[in-house]
C-alpha positions as CSV (number, residue, x, y, z in Angstrom):
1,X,-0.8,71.2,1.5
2,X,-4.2,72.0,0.1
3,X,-7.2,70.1,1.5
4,X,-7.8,69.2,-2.6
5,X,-3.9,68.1,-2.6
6,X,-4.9,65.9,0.3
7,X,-7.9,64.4,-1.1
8,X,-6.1,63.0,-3.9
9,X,-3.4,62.2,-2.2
10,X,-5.2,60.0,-0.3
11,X,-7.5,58.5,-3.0
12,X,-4.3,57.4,-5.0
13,X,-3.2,55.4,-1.5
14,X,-6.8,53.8,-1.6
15,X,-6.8,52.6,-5.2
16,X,-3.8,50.6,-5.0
17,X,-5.0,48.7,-2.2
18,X,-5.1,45.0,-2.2
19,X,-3.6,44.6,-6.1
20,X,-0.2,43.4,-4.4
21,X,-1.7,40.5,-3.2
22,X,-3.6,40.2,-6.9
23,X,-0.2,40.2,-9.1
24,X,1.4,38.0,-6.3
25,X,-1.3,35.2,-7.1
26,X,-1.2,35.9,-10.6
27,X,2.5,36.2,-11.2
28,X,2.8,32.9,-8.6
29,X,0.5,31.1,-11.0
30,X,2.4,31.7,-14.0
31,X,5.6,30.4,-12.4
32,X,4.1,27.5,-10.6
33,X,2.6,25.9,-13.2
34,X,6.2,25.8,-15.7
35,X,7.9,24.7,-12.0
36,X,5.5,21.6,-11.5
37,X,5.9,20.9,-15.7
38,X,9.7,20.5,-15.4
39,X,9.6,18.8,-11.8
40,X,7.5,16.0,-12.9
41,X,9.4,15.4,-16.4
42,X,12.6,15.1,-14.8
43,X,11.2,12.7,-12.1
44,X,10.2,10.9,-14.8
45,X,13.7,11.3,-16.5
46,X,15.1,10.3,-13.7
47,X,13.4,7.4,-12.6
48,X,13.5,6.3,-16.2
49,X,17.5,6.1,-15.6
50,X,17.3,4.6,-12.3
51,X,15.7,2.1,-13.7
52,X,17.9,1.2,-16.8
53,X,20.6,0.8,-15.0
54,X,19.1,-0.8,-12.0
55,X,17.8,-3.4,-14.9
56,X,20.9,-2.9,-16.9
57,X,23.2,-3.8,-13.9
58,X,21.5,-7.0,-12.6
59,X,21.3,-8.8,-16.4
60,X,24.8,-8.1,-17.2
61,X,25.5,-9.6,-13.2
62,X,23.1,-12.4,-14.5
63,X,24.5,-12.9,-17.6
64,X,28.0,-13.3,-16.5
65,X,26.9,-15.4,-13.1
66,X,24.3,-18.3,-14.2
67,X,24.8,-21.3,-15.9
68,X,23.3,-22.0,-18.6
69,X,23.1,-19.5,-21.5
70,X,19.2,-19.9,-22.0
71,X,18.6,-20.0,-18.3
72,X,20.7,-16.6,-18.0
73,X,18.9,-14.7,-20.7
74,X,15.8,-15.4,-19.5
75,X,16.8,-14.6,-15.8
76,X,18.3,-11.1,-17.6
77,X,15.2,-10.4,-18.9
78,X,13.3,-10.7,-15.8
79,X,15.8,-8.7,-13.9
80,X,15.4,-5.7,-16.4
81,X,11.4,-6.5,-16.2
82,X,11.5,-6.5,-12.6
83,X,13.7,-3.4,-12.6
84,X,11.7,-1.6,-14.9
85,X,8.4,-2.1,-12.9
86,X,9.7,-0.9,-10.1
87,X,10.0,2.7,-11.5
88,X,6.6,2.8,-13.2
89,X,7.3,1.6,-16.7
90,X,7.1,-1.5,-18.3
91,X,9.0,-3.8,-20.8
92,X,9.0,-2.9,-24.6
93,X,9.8,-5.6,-26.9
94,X,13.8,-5.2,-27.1
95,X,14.4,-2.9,-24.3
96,X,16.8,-5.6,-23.4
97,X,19.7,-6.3,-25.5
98,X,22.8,-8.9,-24.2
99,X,26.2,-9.0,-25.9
100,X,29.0,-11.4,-25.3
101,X,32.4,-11.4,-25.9
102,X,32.5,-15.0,-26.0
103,X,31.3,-18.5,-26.4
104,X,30.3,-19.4,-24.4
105,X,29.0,-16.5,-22.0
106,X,30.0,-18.0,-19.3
107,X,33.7,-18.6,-20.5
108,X,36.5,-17.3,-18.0
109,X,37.2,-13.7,-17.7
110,X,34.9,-13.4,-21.0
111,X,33.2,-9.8,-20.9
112,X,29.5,-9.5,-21.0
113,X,27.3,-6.3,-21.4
114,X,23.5,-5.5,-21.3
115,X,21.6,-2.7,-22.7
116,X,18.7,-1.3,-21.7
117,X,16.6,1.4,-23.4
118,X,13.3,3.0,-22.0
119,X,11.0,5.1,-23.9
120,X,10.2,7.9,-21.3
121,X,6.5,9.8,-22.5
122,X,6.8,13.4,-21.4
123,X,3.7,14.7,-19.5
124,X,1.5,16.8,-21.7
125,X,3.4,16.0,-24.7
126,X,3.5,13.8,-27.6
127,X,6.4,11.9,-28.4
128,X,9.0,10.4,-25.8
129,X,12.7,10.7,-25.3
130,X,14.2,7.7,-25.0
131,X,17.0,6.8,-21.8
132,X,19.4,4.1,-22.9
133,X,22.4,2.2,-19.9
134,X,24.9,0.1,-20.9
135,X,26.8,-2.1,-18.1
136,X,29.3,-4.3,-18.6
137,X,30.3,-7.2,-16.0
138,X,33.1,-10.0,-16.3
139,X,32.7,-13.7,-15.4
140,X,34.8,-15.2,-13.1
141,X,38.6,-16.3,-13.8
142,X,37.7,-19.5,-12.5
143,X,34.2,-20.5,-13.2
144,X,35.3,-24.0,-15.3
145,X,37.6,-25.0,-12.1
């Protein structure tokens, strides 16, 4: 090999030093940052679900439990409040919604359900998707004896 032949051979070796670690940080970045996008929205998704059904769960539990129908919704709706604060998010207006199959609630084997919706706001974008449990419970067979 010519001494010219080994001049550039060893000029192209120099030039490409240290770009590696260059397109490494740079391709890194460009990952990362759609990674730590979509980790923190579906943390956010899925605490928004823990939450409805945690809330969800307790009022339908209340609901078909407590005497007293007005003393039960209210008792539902702090379940689902307390519920809801627990994951970060608060009570809208009519996140709560209580159904029964009877009259009243509290009848024998009558079936009760709650619904709970949550309006989950995306991080860095407008709009929200909303996350909506239904659970259903049944009162006791013998809650008049």
């Amino acid at each position: 090999m010519s001494p010219v032949a080994r001049e550039r051979r060893g000029w192209r070796g120099r030039a490409d030093e240290g770009s590696a670690a260059v397109e490494f940080l740079a391709v890194g970045v460009l990952l990362l940052v759609p990674l730590a996008y979509l980790v923190l929205t579906l943390g956010r998704l899925q605490a928004a679900t823990f939450a409805a059904e945690s809330g969800a769960r307790e009022a339908s539990r209340v609901l078909a439990r407590t005497d007293g129908e007005a003393t039960a919704r209210r008792w539902a709706q702090e379940a689902v409040v307390l519920a809801l604060a627990d994951q970060g998010f608060t009570a809208a207006p009519g996140a709560l919604e209580l159904e029964c199959a009877a009259d009243p609630c509290r009848s024998p084997e009558a079936v009760v359900a709650a619904t709970v919706r949550v309006e989950v706001a995306l991080p860095l974008l407008p709009g929200a998707v909303p996350v909506q449990v239904r659970r259903v419970a049944v009162a006791d067979r013998f809650v008049g004896s």
